[in-house]
C-alpha positions in Angstrom: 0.0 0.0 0.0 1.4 3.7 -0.7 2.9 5.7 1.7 2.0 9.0 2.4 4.6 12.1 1.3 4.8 12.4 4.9 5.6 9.3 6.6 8.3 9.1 2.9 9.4 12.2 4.4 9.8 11.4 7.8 11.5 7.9 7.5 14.2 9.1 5.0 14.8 12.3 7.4 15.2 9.7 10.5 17.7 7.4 8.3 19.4 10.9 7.4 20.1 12.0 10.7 21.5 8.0 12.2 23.6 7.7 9.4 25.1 11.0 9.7 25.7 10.5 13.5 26.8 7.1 12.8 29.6 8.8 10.8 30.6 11.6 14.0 28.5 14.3 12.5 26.5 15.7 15.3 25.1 19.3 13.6 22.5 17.8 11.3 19.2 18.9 13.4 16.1 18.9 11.0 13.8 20.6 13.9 15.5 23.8 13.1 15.2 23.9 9.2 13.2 26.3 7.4 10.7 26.0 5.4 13.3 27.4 2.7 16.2 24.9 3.8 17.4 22.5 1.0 17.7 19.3 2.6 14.1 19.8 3.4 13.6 20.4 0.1 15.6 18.2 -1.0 13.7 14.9 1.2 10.4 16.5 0.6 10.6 16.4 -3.2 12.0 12.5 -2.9 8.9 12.0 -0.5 6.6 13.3 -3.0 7.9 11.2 -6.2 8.8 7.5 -4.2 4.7 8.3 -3.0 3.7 8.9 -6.8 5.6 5.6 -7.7 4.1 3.6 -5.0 0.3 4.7 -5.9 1.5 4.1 -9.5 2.3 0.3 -8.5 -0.2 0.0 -6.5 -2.7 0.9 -9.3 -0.9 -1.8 -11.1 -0.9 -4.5 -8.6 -4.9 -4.1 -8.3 -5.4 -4.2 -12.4 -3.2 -7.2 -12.6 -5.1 -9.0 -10.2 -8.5 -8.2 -11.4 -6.9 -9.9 -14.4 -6.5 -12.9 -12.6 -9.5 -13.5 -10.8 -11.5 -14.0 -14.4 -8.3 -15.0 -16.8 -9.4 -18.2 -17.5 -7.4 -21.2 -16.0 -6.2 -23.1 -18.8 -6.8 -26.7 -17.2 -7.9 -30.0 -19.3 -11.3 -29.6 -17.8 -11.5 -25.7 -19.6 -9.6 -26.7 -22.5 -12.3 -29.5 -23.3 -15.1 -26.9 -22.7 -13.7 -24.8 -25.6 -13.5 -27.3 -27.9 -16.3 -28.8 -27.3 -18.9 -25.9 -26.6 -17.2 -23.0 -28.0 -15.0 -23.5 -30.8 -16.9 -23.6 -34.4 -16.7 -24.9 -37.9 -18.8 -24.2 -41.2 -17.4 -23.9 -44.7 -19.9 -21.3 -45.5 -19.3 -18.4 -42.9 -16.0 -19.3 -41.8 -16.6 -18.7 -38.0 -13.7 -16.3 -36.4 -12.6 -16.7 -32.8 -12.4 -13.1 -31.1 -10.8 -13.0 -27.4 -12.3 -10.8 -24.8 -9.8 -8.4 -24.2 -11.8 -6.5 -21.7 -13.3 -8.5 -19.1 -12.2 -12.5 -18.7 -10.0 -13.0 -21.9 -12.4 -15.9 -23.0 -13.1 -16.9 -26.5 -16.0 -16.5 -27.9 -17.9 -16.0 -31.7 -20.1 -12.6 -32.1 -22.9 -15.4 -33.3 -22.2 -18.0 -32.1 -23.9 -20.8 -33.3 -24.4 -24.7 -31.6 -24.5 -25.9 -34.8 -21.1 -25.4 -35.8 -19.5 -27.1 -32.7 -18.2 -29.9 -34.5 -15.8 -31.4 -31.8 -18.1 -34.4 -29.5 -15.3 -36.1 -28.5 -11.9 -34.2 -26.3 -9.5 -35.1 -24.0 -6.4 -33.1 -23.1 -3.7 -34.9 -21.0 0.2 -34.4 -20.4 2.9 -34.7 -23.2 6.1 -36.8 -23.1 7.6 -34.0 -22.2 7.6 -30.9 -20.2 5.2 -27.9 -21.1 3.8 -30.1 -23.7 0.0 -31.6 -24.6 -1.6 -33.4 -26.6 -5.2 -33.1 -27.0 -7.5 -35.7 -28.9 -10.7 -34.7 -30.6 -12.8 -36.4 -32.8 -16.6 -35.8 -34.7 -20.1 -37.6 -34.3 -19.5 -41.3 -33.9 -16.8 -40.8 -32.9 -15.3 -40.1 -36.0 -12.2 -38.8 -37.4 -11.6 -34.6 -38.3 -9.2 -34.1 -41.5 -8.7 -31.3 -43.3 -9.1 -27.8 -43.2 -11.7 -28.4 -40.6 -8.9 -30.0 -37.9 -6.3 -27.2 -39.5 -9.1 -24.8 -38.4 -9.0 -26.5 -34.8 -5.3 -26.5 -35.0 -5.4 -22.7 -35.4 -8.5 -22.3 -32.9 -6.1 -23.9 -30.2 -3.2 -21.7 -30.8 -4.9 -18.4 -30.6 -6.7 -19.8 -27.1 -3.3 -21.5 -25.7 -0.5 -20.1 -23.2 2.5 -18.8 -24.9 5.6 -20.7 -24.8 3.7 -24.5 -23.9 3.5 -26.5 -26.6 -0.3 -27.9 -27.7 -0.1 -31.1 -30.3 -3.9 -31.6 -31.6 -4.8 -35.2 -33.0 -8.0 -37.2 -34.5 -7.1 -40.6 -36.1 -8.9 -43.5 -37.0 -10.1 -45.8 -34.6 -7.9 -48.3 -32.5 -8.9 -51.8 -34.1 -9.3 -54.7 -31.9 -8.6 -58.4 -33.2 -10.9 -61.0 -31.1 -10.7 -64.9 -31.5 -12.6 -66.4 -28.7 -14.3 -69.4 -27.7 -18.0 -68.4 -26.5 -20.0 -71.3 -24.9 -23.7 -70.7 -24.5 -27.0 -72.9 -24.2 -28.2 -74.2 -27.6 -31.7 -72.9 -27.3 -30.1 -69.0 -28.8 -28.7 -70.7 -31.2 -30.5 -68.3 -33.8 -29.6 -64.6 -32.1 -26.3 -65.7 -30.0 -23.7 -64.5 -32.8 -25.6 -61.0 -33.1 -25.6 -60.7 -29.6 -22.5 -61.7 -28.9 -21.1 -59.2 -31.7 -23.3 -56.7 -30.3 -22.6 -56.4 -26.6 -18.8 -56.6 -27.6 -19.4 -53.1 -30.2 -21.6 -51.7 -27.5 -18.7 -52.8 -24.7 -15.9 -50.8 -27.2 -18.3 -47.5 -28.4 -19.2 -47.3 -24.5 -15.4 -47.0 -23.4 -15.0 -43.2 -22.2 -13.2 -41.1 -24.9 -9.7 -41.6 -24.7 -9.7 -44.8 -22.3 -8.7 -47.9 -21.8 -9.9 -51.5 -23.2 -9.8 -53.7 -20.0 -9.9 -57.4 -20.6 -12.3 -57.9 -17.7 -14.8 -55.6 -18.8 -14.7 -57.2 -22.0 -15.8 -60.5 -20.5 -18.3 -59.3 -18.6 -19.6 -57.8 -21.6 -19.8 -60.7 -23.3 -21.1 -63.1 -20.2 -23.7 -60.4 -20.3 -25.3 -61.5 -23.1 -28.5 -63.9 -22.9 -27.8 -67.5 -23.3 -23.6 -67.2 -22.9 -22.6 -69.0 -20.0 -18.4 -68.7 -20.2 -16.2 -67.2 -22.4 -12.0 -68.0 -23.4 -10.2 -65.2 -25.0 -7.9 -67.2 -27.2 -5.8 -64.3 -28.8 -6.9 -60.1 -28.6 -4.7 -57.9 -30.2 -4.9 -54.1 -29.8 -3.8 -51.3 -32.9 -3.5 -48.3 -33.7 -5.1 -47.6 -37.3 -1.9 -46.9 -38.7 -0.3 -50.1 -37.2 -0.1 -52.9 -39.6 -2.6 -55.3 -39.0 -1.7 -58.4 -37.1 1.6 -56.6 -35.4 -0.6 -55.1 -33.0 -0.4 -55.3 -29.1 -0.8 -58.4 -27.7 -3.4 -58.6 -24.9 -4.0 -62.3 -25.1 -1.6 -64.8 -26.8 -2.1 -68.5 -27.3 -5.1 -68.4 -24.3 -2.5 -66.8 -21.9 -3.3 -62.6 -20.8 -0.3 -61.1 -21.7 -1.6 -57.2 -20.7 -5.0 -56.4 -19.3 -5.7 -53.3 -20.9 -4.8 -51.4 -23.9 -4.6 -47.2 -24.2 -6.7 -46.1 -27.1 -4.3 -44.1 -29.4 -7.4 -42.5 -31.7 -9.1 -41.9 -28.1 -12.1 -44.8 -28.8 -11.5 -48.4 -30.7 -13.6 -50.6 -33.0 -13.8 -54.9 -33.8 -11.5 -55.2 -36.5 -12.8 -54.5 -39.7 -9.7 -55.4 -42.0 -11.3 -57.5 -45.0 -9.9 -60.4 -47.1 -8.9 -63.1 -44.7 -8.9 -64.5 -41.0 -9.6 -60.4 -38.8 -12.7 -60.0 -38.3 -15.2 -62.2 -36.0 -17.0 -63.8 -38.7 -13.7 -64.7 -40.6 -11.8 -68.2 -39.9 -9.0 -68.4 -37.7 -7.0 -70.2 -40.7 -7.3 -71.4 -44.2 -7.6 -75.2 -42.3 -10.8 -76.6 -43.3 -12.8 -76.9 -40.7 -11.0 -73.7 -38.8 -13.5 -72.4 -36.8 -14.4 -68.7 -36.5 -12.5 -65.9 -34.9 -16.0 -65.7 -32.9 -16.3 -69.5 -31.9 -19.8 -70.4 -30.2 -20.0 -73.6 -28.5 -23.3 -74.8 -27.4 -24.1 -76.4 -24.9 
């Protein structure tokens, strides 16, 4: 808080007169100078400009931190809100970000429009390394963003992000999962057990929180889930990234055997895999051996 040109005054006129005793000098005796006196004059004009400086900083220190009570506090919980409820897409107007420069500093569109928020999916987590992060989005579906409308969220993050910190934006294809199991279940589904089955494990994967994990367990309870099922054996899963060739994915399960119990989605959400032309996808077989049976393998009972 600023001093008053008087109490300036008075302290630097008290650290005057001890140092100049301090140093033998006896005669210095402020009581007796005049109004007219130059030291006087002298302290009193110092008084007056350290007070102006400390109401000048002191004005400053109160405009700064009404700055930060509403700057907003770049966390992955605000940076998700953004993208999710503020920022905006259409080919047609070309939406513009403004910042408020005035009040809280927060983006915002002059009409904004629901329509255009294109992001559904977002999660913002920590980098390999310091001051970096890498946020995931992704459209309906989920569904991958290309194009100029990710290079627009590419842009839309570096006018809202914190100098100096570096913000790496992603959407991929889904995570594939490879699945041969054995599925025993009573005869009397016979007709609906393979859609089922199928069904609860794409419901199990599109249900998975954006950006989680596939957990083995889960999986099975998934599956056991289903009417009719009454054990399951995971014989092999294998986990990818889309851009991983298929069949040197992760291994979760290997030759009946759980080799890790979970798998990080890269794209942020995962799907059965879809690859075509032989032995990937449940309804394939597991070889060209006659007889193989299916990826999906449903035993009755």
């Amino acid at each position: 808080m600023a001093r008053s040109v008087t109490t300036i005054y008075n302290t630097a006129v008290a650290q005057y007169v001890a140092n100049a005793q301090a140093a033998g000098i006896t005669t210095v005796n402020p009581a007796g100078w005049s109004m007219y006196n130059y030291q006087r004059l002298i302290f009193w004009t110092m008084a007056f400009c350290q007070s102006i400086l400390e109401q000048i900083m002191d004005a400053f220190t109160a405009d700064v931190q009404s700055l930060q009570n509403v700057l907003p506090p770049q966390t992955p919980a605000w940076f998700q809100n953004q993208l999710l409820n503020v920022f905006e897409y259409d080919t047609i107007t070309v939406p513009i970000v403004q910042m408020d420069e005035t009040t809280n500093f927060v983006p915002y569109y002059p009409n904004a429009n629901p329509n255009f928020n294109i992001v559904k999916y977002c999660s913002v987590t920590p980098g390999p390394f310091l001051g970096t992060t890498i946020i995931k989005v992704a459209g309906a579906g989920p569904s991958q963003i290309s194009g100029p409308a990710f290079s627009a969220i590419e842009s839309f993050v570096d006018t809202i992000g914190v100098p100096g910190l570096t913000n790496t934006v992603e959407s991929l294809l889904p995570d594939r999962l490879f699945l041969q199991l054995d599925v025993y279940y009573i005869g009397l589904y016979s007709v609906v057990i393979q859609a089922n089955v199928i069904a609860a494990i794409q419901a199990y994967l599109g249900g998975i929180p954006f950006n989680g994990y596939v957990t083995l367990s889960d999986l099975e309870l998934a599956i056991k889930g289903v009417a009719g099922v009454t054990d399951i054996v995971f014989v092999k899963v294998q986990a990818r990234a889309q851009t991983t060739i298929v069949g040197s994915g992760t291994n979760l399960v290997l030759a009946n055997a759980v080799v890790q119990r979970n798998w990080s989605t890269v794209a942020g959400y995962i799907i059965p895999e879809d690859t075509t032309g032989a032995y990937w996808q449940l309804t394939d077989p597991r070889s060209a051996t006659a007889g193989s049976p299916l990826n999906l393998n449903l035993i009755p009972q």
